[in-house]
N, C-alpha and C positions, 0 to 999 in steps of 0.2 A: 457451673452455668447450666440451667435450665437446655438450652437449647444446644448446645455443645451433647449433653447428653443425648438430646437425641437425633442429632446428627449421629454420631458416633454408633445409635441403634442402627441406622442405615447403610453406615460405608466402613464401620470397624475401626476400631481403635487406631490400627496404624494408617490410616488414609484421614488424619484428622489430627491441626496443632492448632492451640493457641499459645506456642513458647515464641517468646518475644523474639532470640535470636533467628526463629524462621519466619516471625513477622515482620522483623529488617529487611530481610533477602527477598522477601515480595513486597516490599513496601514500592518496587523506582523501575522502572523501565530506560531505556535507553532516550532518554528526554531532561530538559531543565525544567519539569513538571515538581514541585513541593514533593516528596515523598508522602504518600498515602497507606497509612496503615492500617490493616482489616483487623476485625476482632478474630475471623480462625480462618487457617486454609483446610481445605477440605479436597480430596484429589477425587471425584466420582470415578466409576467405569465404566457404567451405564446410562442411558436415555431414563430408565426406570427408577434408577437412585436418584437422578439431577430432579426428574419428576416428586419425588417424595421429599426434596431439601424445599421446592421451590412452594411445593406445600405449605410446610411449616414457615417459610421466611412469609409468603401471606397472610397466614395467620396471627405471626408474631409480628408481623409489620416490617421487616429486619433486611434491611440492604443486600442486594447480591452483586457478585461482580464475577467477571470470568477473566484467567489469566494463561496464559499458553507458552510463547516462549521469547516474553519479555523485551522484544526487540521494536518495541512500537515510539512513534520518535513525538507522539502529538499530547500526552497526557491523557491514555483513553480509560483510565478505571477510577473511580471513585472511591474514598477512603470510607472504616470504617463497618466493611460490608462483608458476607461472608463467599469468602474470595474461591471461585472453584479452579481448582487446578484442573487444567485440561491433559494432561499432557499422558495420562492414564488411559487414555484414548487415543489409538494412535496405530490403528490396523488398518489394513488395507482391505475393505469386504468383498471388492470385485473387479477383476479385469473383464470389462465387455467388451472383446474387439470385434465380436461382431455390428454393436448401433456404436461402436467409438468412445466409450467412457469409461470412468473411472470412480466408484462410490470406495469414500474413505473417512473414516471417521473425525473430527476435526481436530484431534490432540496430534496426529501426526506432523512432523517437521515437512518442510517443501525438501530438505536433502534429502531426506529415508523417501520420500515419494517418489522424487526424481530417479531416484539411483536405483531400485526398484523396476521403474518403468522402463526405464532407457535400457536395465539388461535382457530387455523382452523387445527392443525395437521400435517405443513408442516415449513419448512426449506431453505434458500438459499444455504445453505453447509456453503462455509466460509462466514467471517464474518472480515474488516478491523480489526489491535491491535491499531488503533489510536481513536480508541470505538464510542459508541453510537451515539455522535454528527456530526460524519462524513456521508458524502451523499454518495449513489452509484454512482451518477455521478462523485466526485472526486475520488472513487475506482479504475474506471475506469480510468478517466484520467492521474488516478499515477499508476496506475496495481498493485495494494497494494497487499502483503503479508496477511497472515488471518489466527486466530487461529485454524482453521481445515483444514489448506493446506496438514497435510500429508494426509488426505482420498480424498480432493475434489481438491488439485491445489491452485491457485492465483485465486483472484477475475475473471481475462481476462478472463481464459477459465472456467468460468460459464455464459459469456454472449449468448445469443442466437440470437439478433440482437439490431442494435440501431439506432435511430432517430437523425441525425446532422445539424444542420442551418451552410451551409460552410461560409466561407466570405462571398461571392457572395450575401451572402441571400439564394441562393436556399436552401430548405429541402431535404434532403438525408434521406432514410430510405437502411439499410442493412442487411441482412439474406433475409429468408422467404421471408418477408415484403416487400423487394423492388417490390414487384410486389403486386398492392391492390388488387389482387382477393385473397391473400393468406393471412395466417393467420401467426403470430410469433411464428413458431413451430419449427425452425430448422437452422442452423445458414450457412450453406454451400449449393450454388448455383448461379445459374446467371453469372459463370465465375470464376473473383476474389474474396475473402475474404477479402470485404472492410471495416468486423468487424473491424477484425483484425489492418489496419491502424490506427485508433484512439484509441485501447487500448494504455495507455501509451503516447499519443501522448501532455500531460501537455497542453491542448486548443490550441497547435497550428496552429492545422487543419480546428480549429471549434467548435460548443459550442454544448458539448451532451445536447440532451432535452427530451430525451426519451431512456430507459431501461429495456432490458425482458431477464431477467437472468432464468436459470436452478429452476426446485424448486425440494425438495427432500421432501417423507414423514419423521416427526420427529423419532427418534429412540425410539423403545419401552425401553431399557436402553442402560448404559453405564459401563464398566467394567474397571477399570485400576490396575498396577502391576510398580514394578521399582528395577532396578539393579545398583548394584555398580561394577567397575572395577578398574584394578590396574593401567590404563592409557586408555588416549582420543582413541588409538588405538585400545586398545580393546573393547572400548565403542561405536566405531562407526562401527569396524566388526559385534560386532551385530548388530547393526541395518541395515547394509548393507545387513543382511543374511535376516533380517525380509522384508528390501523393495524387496530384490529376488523372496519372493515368494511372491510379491503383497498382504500383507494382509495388509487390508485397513484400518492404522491409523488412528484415528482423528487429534492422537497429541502423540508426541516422541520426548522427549525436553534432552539436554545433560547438565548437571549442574557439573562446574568443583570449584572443591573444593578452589583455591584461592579466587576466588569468593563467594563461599558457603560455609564456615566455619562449618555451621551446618551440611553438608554431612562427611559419614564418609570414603568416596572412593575418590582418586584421581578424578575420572570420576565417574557422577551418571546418566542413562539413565534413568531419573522421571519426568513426569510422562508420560507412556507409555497407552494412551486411545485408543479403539476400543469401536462399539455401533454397536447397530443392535437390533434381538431380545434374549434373554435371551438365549436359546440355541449355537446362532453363538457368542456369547461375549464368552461365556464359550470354547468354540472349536480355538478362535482366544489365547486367551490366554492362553490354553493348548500349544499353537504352539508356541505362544513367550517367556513362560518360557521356554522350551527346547531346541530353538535359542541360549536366552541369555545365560545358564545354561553349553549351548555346549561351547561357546564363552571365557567361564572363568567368568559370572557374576554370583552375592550373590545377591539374593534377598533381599532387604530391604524391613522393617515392613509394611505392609499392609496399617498400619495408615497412615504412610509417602507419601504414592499414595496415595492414598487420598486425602490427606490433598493439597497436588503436583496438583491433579484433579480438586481440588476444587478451588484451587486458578486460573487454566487454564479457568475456567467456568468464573472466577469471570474477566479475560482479556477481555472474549469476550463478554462480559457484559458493558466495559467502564472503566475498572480500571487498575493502570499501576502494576499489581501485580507481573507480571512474569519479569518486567523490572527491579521495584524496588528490587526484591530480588539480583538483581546483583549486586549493589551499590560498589565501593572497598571499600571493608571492610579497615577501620581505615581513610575511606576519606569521610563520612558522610557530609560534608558540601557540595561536589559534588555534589547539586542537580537539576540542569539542564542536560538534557541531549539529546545528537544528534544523531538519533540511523545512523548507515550506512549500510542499509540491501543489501545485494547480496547474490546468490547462489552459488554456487558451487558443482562440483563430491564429491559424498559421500564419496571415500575412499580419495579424495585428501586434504579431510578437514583437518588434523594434519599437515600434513607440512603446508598448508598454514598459517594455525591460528599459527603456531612457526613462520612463518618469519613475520606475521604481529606482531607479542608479539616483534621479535626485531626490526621493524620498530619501532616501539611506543619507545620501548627501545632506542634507538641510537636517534630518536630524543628528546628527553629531555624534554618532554611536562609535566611531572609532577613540572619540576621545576617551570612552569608557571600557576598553579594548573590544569591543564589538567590531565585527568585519562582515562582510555579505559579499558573497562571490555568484556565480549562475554556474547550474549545469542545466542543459538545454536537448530532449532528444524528441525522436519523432513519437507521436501516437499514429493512430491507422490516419484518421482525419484535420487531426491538429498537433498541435507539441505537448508538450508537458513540461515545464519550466519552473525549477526549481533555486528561488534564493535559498542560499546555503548561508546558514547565520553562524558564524564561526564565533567563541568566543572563548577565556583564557580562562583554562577548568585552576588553573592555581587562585584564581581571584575567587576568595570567600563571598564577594557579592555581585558575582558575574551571571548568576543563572536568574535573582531574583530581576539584572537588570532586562537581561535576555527575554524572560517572561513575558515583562511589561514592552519591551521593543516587539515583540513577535506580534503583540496583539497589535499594535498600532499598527506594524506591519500590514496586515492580515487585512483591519479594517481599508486601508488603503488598494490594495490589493483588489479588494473585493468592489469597491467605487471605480477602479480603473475595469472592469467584466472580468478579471480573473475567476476560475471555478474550481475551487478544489474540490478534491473526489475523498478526502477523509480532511474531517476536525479535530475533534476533540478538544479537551478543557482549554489546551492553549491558544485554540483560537478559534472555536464555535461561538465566544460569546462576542466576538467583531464581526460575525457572519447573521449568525442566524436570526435577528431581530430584523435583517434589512427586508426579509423573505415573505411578506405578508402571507397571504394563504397559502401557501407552502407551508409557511411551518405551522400554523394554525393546524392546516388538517394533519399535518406529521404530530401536533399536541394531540389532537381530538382522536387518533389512530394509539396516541400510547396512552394514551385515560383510559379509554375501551378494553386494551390488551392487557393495561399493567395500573387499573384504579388504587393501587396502594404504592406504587410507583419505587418497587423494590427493585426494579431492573438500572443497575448502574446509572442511580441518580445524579443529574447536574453537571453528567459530561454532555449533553447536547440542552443547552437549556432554552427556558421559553416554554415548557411544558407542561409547568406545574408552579 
């Protein structure tokens, strides 16, 4: 093949296959997405190689796609395309503790980052729940949710600038950065916030190659506490009362008793974390048992946060702890699952999460072993709520019925104000036509950048 060849001129023999059994192995991410098979994978190591493929795939007209560490749950790569391995990339280029950041190339894992940082004293904030083996760079490109979004946000808004190879080949650098006499200190200048453009943007803009996110010193400790209520309404006034006065969660997860059998409250806000130093942990939660407490909540045993803490430590670690305690109870063999995360207003969470229980309900999806459970935790300003689509990986045509429920789903979802913060194939195409000029100018933005529209075609469609 023509262009195999000269890929191959570019990144060497061994950073380049088209043998089918390693086009299996990157064909499926952790999704009930079709498997999508690329014509070659290719692993760059450079901004300057990616630059010189993305050349020739203009030229030759020829699909690209970007692949890192597979743990993405939405369908975000398109088939047929030639698939760059990120994962060749994956160093750390700077600790800045003097402006607070972090530049790192985006094949590295969120573990090797973490574990890295924390043995110098310091912290990204969040941290993806699709764990350890995920890259910053797909963080970014899906604008992942993260188990300490209620102190610190979404992955996006810890970015501070980032390095893009457009189609074109040109290198883009944004924040600070765009201008070399500066350093990566700050993410807003020079006009527009062209961060921002490729947060989220699932490669279709361009291939991140470089990443300097936010860094935080590590917390001298951490404190947690957890309430039970008589209903979701009154579980999420508290916590609506706690996000009023900004005190700065780590993590405030809402466990509803269908689901949690173990709990002894219809609604359980556990586990409710704050961290800092030992005197503000103790003052933070002097103010949120008196929230909850105002609210109509009964503190549950001490142990129980805890143990609620420790399992939250142990998600952002790489374990599906906080997921699997959802499982519907008495449907154990459910063990695949599609999470469908979006946000929403915090006080608007109970109605919604009731018309989605009768969405689920009226469509009949259990008849087809389909199950949808909620896990429910705080963002800084609102929640993050996630239907968790369980279904039976033995069933040979469980994932194609899964597909088709997601997008219904999704469609629904998006008529009641749901907002999800990543798409992709499995459910961009029940969103993105609702969005009038929104997506129009997101179409008229990637014509401009990518007129041969090589960049991960037809996972965000409407475009072309």
């Amino acid at each position: 093949m023509e262009i195999k060849n000269a890929i191959e001129g570019i990144v060497g023999s061994e950073d380049i296959s088209d043998d089918e059994f390693e086009l299996v192995c990157y064909s499926k991410g952790a999704n009930a997405d079709v498997p999508q098979y690329p014509l070659m994978i290719v692993r760059p190591r450079t901004a300057e190689e990616i630059s010189s493929i993305l050349v020739l795939a203009n030229h030759t007209k020829t699909p690209v796609a970007c692949w890192s560490g597979a743990t993405n749950a939405v369908g975000a790569i398109a088939g047929r395309t030639i698939l760059l391995d990120m994962t060749a990339m994956d160093k750390i280029l700077e600790i800045d503790d003097e402006n607070l950041t972090v530049t790192v190339q985006a094949g590295i894992t969120w573990g090797e980052l973490l574990t890295k940082l924390e043995r110098q004293g310091w912290t990204t904030g969040p941290c993806p729940q699709d764990g350890l083996a995920s890259t910053v760079g797909g963080g970014v490109a899906l604008s992942n949710n993260a188990v300490w979004s209620g102190k610190y946000g979404l992955v996006g808004e810890q970015i501070v600038g980032l390095q893009v190879v457009l189609p074109s080949g040109e290198i883009l650098r944004t924040g600070a950065g765009a201008n070399p006499n500066s350093r990566n200190f700050y993410r807003y200048g020079w006009a527009s916030d062209l961060t921002g453009l490729f947060i989220g943007s699932h490669g279709i803009l361009g291939v991140i190659t470089e990443v300097t996110l936010k860094m935080y010193p590590l917390p001298e400790t951490r404190g947690s506490c957890g309430f039970g209520f008589d209903s979701l309404d009154s579980a999420i006034s508290a916590l609506n009362r706690i996000q009023k006065r900004r005190i700065p969660l780590e993590y405030a997860g809402i466990a509803l008793k269908e689901h949690n059998p173990q709990f002894e409250f219809p609604a359980t806000l556990v586990p409710i974390i704050v961290s800092g130093t030992t005197e503000e942990v103790d003052v933070e939660l002097k103010r949120i048992r008196h929230l909850c407490i105002e609210a109509g909540g009964k503190e549950v045993a001490q142990k129980i946060a805890d143990e609620q803490a420790e399992g939250v430590e142990m998600a952002r670690y790489g374990t599906s702890y906080i997921f699997g305690n959802e499982i519907p109870p008495g449907n154990r063999k459910l063990v695949n699952m599609h999470p469908c995360c979006s946000c929403l207003p915090t006080l608007d969470a109970p109605k919604l999460i009731k018309d989605v229980k009768q969405f689920v309900n009226d469509a009949g999806v259990k008849k087809s072993n389909i199950d949808v459970a909620f896990a429910i935790w705080a963002c800084e300003n609102c929640l993050i709520c996630s239907p968790l689509v369980y279904y039976d990986a033995m069933d040979p045509e469980a994932e194609e019925k899964v597909r088709n429920f997601i997008l219904r789903l999704f469609d629904r979802m998006s008529n009641l104000g749901f907002t999800p913060h990543y798409l992709g194939r499995l459910r961009s195409p029940a969103v993105m036509g609702k969005l009038g000029a929104y997506s129009k100018v997101l179409g008229d933005i990637k014509k401009t950048l990518d007129p041969n529209n090589i960049m991960n075609p037809g996972v965000l469609p409407y475009y072309y």
